[in-house]
C-alpha positions as CSV (number, residue, x, y, z in Angstrom):
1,X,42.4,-47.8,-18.1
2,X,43.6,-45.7,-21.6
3,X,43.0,-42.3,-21.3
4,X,40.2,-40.5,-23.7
5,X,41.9,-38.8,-26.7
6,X,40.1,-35.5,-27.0
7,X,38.4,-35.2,-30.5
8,X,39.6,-31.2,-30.9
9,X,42.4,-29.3,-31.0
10,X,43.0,-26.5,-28.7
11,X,42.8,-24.2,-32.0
12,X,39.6,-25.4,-32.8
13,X,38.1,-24.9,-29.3
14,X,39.2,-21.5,-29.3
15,X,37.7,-20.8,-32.4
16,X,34.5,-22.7,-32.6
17,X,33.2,-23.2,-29.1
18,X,29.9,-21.5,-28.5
19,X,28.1,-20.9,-24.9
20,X,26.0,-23.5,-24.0
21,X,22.6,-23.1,-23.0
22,X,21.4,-25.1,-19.5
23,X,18.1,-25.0,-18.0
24,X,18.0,-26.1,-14.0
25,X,14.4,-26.0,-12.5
26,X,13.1,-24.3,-15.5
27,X,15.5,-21.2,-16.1
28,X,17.6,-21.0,-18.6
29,X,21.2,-20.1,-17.7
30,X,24.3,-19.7,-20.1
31,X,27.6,-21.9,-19.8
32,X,30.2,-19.5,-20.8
33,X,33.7,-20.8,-23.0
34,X,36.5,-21.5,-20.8
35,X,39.9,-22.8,-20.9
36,X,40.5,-23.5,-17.3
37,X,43.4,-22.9,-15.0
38,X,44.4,-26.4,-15.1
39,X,44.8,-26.6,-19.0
40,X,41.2,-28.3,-19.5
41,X,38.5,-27.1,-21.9
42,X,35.5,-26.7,-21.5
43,X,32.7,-24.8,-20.3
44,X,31.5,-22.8,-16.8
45,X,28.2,-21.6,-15.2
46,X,28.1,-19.2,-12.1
47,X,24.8,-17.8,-11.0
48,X,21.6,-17.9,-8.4
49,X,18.2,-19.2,-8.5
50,X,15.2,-20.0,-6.5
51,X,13.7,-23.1,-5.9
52,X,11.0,-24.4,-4.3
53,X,11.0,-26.6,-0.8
54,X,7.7,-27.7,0.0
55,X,5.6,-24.1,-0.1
56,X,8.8,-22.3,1.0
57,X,11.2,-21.0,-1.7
58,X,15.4,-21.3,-1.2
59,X,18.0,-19.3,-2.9
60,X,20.9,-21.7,-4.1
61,X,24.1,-21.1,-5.4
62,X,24.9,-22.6,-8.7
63,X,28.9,-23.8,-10.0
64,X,28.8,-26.0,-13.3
65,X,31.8,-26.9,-15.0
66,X,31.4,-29.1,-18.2
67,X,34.9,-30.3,-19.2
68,X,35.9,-32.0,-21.7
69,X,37.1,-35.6,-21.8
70,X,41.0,-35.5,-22.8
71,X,41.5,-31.5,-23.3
72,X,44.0,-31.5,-20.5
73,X,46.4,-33.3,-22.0
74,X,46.1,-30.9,-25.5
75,X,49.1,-29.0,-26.7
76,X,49.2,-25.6,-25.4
């Protein structure tokens, strides 16, 4: 299968990328820019929330990454 060409340069990434905004269970949360260790663009979320379980409420850990397509392979 052909790999995915990504649509930006690494320039343009740095430059233009904005936070993204995520709602899980109802509470807005902010994806932060990041260029990852591995060379890959993208985006990252780190944070807690509550949720609900029946009438008891849980505390759970949250890890998003939102990469994108191709960006790996993008001149440094």
């Amino acid at each position: 299968m052909a790999k995915s060409a990504c649509p930006v340069t690494r320039a343009e990434f740095v430059s233009d990328a904005k936070p993204v905004e995520v709602i899980i269970n109802g509470i807005p949360m902010t994806a932060e820019v990041k260029e990852f260790s591995t060379g890959s663009l993208g985006w990252y979320l780190n944070g807690k929330a509550n949720i609900k379980v029946g009438e008891k409420t849980v505390s759970v850990q949250i890890g998003m990454n939102l990469t994108i397509v191709g960006s790996k392979e993008l001149p440094k």
